[in-house]
C-alpha positions as CSV (number, residue, x, y, z in Angstrom):
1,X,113.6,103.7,103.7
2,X,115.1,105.1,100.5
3,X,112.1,102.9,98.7
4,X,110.0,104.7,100.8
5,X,111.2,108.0,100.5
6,X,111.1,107.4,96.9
7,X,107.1,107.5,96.9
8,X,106.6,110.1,99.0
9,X,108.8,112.4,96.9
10,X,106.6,111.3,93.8
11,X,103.7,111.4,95.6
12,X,104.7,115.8,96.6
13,X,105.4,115.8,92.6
14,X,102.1,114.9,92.0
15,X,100.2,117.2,95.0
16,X,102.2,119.8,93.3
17,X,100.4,119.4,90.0
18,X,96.7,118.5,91.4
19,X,97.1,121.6,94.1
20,X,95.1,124.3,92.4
21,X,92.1,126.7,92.9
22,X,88.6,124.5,93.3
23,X,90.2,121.1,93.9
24,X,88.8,120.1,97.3
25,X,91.4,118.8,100.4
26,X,89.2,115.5,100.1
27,X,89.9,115.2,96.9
28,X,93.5,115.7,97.2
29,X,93.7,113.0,99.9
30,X,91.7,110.7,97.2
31,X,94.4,111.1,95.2
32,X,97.0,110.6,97.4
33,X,95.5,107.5,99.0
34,X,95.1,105.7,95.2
35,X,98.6,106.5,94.8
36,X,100.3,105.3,97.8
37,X,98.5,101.9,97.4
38,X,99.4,101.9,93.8
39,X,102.7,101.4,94.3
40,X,102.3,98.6,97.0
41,X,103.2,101.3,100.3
42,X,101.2,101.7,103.5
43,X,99.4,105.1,104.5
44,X,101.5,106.2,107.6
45,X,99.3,108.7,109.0
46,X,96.1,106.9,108.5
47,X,94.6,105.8,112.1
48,X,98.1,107.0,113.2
49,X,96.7,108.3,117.0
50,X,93.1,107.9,115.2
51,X,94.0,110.1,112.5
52,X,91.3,110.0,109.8
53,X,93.1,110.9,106.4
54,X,96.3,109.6,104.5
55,X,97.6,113.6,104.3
56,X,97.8,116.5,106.3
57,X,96.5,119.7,104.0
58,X,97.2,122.7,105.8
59,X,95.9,126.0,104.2
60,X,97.4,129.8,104.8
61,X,97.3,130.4,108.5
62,X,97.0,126.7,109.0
63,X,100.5,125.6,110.7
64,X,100.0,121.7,110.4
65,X,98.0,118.2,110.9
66,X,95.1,119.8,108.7
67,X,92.3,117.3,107.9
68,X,91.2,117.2,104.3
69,X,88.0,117.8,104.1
70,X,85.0,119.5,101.9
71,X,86.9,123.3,101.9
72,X,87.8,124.3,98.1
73,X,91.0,125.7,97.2
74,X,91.2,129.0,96.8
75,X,93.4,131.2,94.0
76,X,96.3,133.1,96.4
77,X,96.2,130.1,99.0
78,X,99.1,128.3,100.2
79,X,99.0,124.9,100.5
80,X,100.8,122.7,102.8
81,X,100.9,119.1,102.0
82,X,102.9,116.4,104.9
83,X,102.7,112.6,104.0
84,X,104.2,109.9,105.3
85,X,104.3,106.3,103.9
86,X,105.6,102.6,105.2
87,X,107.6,100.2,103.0
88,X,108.1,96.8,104.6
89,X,108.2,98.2,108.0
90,X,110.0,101.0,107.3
91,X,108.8,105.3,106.9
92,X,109.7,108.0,105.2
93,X,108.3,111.5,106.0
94,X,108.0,114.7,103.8
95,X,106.1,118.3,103.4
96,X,106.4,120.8,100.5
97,X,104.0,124.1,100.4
98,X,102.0,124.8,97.3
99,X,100.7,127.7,96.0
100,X,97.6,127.8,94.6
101,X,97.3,129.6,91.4
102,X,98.5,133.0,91.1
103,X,100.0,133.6,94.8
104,X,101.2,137.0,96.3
105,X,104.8,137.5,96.4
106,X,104.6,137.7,100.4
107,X,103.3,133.9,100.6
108,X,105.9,133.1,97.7
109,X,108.8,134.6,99.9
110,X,107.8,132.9,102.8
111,X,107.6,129.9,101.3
112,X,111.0,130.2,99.7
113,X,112.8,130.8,102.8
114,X,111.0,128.2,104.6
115,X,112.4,125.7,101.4
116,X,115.9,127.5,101.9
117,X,115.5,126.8,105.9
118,X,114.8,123.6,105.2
119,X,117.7,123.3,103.1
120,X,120.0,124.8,105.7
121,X,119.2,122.6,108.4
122,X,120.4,119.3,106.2
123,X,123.4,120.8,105.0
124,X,124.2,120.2,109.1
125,X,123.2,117.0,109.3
126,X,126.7,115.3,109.0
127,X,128.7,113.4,111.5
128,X,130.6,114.8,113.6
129,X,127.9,117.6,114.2
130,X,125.6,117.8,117.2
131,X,121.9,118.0,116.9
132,X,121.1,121.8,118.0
133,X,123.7,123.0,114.5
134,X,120.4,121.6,112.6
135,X,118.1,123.8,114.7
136,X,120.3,126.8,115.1
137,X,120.7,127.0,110.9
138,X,117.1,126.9,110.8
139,X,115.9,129.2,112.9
140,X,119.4,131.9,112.5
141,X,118.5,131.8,108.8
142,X,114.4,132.0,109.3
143,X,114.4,135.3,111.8
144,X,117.2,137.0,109.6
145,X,114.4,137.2,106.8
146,X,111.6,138.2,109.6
147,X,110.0,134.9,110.1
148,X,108.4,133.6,113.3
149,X,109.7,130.1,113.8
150,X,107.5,127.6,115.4
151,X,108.8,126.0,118.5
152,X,105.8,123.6,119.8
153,X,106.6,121.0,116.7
154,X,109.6,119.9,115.7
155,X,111.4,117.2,113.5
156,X,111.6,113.9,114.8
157,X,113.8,110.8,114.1
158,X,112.5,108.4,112.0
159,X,112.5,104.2,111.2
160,X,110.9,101.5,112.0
161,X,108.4,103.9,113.7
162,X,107.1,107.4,112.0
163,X,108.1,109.2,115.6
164,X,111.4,108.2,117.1
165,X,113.7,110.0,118.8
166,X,115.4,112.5,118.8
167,X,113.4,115.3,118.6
168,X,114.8,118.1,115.7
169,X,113.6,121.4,117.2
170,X,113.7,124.6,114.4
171,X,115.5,126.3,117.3
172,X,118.4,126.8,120.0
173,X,122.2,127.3,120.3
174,X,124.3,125.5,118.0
175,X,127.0,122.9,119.5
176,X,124.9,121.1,121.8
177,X,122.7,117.9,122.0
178,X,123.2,114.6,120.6
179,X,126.3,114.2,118.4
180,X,125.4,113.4,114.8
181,X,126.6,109.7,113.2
182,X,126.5,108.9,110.1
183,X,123.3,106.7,109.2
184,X,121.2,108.6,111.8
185,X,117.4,109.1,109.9
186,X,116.0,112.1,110.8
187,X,113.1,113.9,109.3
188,X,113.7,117.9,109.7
189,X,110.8,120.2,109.3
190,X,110.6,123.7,109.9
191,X,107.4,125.7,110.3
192,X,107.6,129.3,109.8
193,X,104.9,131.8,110.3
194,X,104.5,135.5,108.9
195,X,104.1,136.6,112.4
196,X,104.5,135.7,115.6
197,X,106.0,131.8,116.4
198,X,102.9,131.2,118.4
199,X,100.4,128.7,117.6
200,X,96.9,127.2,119.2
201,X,95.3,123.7,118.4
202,X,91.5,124.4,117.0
203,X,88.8,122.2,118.3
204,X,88.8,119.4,115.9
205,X,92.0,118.2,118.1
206,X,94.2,118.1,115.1
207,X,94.7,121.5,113.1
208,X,97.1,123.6,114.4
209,X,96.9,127.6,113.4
210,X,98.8,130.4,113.9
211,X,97.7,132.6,117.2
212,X,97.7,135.8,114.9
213,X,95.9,134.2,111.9
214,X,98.9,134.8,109.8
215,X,100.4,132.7,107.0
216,X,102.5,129.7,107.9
217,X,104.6,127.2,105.7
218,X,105.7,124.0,106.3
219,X,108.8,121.9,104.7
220,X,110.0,118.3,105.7
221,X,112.9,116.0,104.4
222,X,113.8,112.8,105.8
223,X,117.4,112.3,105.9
224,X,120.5,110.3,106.7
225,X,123.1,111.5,108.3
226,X,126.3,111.6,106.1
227,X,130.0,111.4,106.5
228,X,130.4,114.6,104.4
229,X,126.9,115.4,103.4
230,X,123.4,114.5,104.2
231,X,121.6,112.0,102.0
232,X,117.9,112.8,101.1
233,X,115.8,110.4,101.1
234,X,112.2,112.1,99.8
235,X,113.7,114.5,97.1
């Protein structure tokens, strides 16, 4: 897993430099795809529930599971990226959000405390803990700075399979679920909308949106559960 997690964190490196106004979401995927088989990993979302890229790319109001496609980047988009890979049977799961050229400071703030929620979730991922401390530090820290916290996806456990449980909601009252042990891999993603928490699938059966068309962003790390602290696998 921490092999794994190794290439998905170069792979966001590189999204981060090749995110930019006029690149196309195809392209991006391209890109992506050439690298993950460069470095002798498996695609995790490809055909994953007939999935058709290697990335989600997930633009402005779009919340996740974006399709890459023919739509140009924009200058002042956001860009989520979420990718996944498989090392001798085992996965590692990560998102980061981009922005696209010169990016107003509304999208850069939300995008910074979605990163800091992100961040505040892990630093509760440590024995001893139970599962709902992650969710409460995400979502107390998220609608402190005004943020709508999604509540129809949530983080997942993670292994063998990309989807395992437990589920990691971005929400609820700390001090209950599962206790936290220490080698427990989970992958903890908060989504966080401008507006409202509310979301709607669109047609193609995959890209999920924000009900009010406001901007979303979207972190993911996969952890381990630690003694004293969290290890991160895809930094």
């Amino acid at each position: 897993m921490r092999r794994a997690g190794k290439i998905v964190a170069s792979l966001l490196k590189l999204m981060e430099k090749e995110v930019r106004p006029g690149i196309t979401t195809k392209t991006l995927d391209q890109i992506a795809e050439n690298f993950i088989y460069s470095q002798k990993a498996e695609p995790a979302f490809k055909g994953y529930y007939g999935y058709p890229a290697c990335i989600c790319v997930s633009v402005n109001e779009e919340v996740v599971h974006g399709i890459p496609g023919p739509r140009l980047l924009m200058e002042g988009d956001i860009v989520g990226v979420d990718v996944g890979v498989k090392v001798d049977g085992y996965y590692s799961d990560a998102a980061r959000t981009f922005p696209a050229g010169k990016v107003d400071a509304e999208s850069l703030r939300l995008i910074e405390v979605t990163r800091e929620a992100l961040n505040r979730g892990i630093q509760k991922a440590v024995e001893g803990n139970r599962l709902s401390d992650i969710s409460w530090a995400v979502q107390s820290y998220s609608e402190e700075n005004g943020y709508g916290v999604v509540r129809k996806y949530t983080g997942h456990g993670i292994g063998k399979n990309l989807h395992e449980d437990p589920q990691v909601p971005n929400y609820g009252k700390p001090n209950q679920g599962l206790k936290l042990v220490e080698g427990m891999a989970l992958a903890i993603e908060p989504m966080l909308n401008q507006g409202s928490y509310d979301v709607e699938e669109l047609t193609d059966g995959w890209t999920v949106v924000t009900k009010d068309r406001k901007r979303s962003a979207h972190f993911e790390q996969t952890i381990i559960v630690g003694k004293n602290k969290a290890e991160i696998l895809t930094e």
